[in-house]
C-alpha positions as CSV (number, residue, x, y, z in Angstrom):
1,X,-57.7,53.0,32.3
2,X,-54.5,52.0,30.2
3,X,-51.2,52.0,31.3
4,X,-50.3,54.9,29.4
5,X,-52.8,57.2,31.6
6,X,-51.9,54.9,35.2
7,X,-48.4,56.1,34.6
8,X,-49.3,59.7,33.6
9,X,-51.6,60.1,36.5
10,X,-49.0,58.8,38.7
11,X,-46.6,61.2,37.6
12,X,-48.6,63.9,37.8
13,X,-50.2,63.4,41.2
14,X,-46.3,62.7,42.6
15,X,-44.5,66.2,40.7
16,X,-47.3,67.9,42.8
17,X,-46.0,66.7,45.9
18,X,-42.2,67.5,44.8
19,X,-41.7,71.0,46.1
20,X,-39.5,73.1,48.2
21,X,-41.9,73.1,51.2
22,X,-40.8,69.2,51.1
23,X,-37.1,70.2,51.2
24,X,-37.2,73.4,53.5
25,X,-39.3,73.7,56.5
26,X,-40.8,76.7,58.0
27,X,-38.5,78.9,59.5
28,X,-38.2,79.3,63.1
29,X,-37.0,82.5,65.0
30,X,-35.2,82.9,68.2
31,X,-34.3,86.3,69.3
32,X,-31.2,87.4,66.4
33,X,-31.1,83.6,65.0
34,X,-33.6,82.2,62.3
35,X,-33.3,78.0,61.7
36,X,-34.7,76.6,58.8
37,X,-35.0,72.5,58.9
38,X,-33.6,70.9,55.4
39,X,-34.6,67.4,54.6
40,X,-33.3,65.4,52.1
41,X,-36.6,64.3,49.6
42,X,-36.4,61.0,47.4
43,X,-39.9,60.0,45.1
44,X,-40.3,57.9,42.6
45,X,-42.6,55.5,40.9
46,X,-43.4,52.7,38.5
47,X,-45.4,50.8,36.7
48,X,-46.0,47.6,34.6
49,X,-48.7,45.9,32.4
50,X,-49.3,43.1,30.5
51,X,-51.6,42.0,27.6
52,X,-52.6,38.3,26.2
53,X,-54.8,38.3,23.4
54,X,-55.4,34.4,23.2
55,X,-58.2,31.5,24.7
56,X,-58.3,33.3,28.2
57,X,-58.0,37.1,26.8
58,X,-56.2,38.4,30.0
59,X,-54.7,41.6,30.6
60,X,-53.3,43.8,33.3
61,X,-51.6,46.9,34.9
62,X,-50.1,48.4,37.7
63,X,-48.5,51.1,39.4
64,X,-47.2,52.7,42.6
65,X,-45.1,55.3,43.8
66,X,-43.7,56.4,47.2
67,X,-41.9,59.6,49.1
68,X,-38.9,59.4,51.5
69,X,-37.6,62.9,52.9
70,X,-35.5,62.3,55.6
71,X,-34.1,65.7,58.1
72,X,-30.5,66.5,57.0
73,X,-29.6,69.3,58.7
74,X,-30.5,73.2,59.1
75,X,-29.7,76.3,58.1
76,X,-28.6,78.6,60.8
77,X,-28.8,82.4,60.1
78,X,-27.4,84.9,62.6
79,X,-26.0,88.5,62.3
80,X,-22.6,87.1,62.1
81,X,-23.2,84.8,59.5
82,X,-25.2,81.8,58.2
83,X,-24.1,78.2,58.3
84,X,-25.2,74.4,57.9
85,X,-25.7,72.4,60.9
86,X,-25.4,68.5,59.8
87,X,-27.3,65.9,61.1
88,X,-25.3,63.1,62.1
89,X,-26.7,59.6,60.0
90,X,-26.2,56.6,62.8
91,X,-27.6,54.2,60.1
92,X,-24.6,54.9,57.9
93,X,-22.3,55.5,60.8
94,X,-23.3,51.7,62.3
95,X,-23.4,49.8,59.2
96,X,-19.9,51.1,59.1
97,X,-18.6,50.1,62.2
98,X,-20.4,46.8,61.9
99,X,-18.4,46.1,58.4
100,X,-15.2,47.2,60.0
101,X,-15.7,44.6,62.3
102,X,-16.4,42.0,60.0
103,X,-13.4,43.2,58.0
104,X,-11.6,42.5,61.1
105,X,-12.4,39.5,62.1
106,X,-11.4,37.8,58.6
107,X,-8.2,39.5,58.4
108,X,-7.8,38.2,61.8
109,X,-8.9,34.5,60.7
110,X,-7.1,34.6,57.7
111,X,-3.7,35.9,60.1
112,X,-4.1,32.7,61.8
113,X,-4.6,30.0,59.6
114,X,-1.8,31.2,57.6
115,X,0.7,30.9,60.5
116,X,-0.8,27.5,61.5
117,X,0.3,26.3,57.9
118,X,3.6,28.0,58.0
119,X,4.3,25.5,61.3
120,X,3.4,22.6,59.7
């Protein structure tokens, strides 16, 4: 198999899995209220080869692919109206606090070795 057809069958095999069941789960009811999970869905894929016509005659090829869908939220319908109910992201919300911490501490450090200078 070439590289041409690795890539095609790659593409193919990962646009099957790319649909809105991925995105919207099934919906659950509750008495007036009907939920419906959301996820956010990432794919993509690659490939590489290679060819050497010389003493060794080598060649080569690759590929891979991958799916992420991570839950985002839900859609809430009721009789008085239908919203979107966010899922809070700690990964983003830590990595945040972690590099306002780091921010602090070198505005911090930098605070006192410029009044150590200004006394000498």
């Amino acid at each position: 198999m070439n590289i041409q057809e690795l890539l095609h069958n790659l593409g193919e095999r990962l646009a099957t899995t790319a649909s809105v069941k991925n995105v919207y789960g099934e919906p659950v009811s509750a008495g007036n209220r009907t939920v419906i999970p959301m996820a956010s869905v990432r794919f993509g894929f690659g490939g590489g080869g290679g060819e050497a016509k010389g003493a060794n005659e080598r060649a080569g090829g690759g590929g891979g692919g991958g799916l992420v869908a991570t839950p985002c939220g839900a859609l809430e319908i009721t009789p008085e109206g239908t919203r979107f109910l966010t899922f809070p992201n700690y990964r983003v919300l830590g990595c945040a606090v972690a590099a306002g911490f780091f921010i602090g501490a070198l505005v911090a450090r930098r605070g006192k070795s410029g009044k150590r200078a200004e006394a000498d």
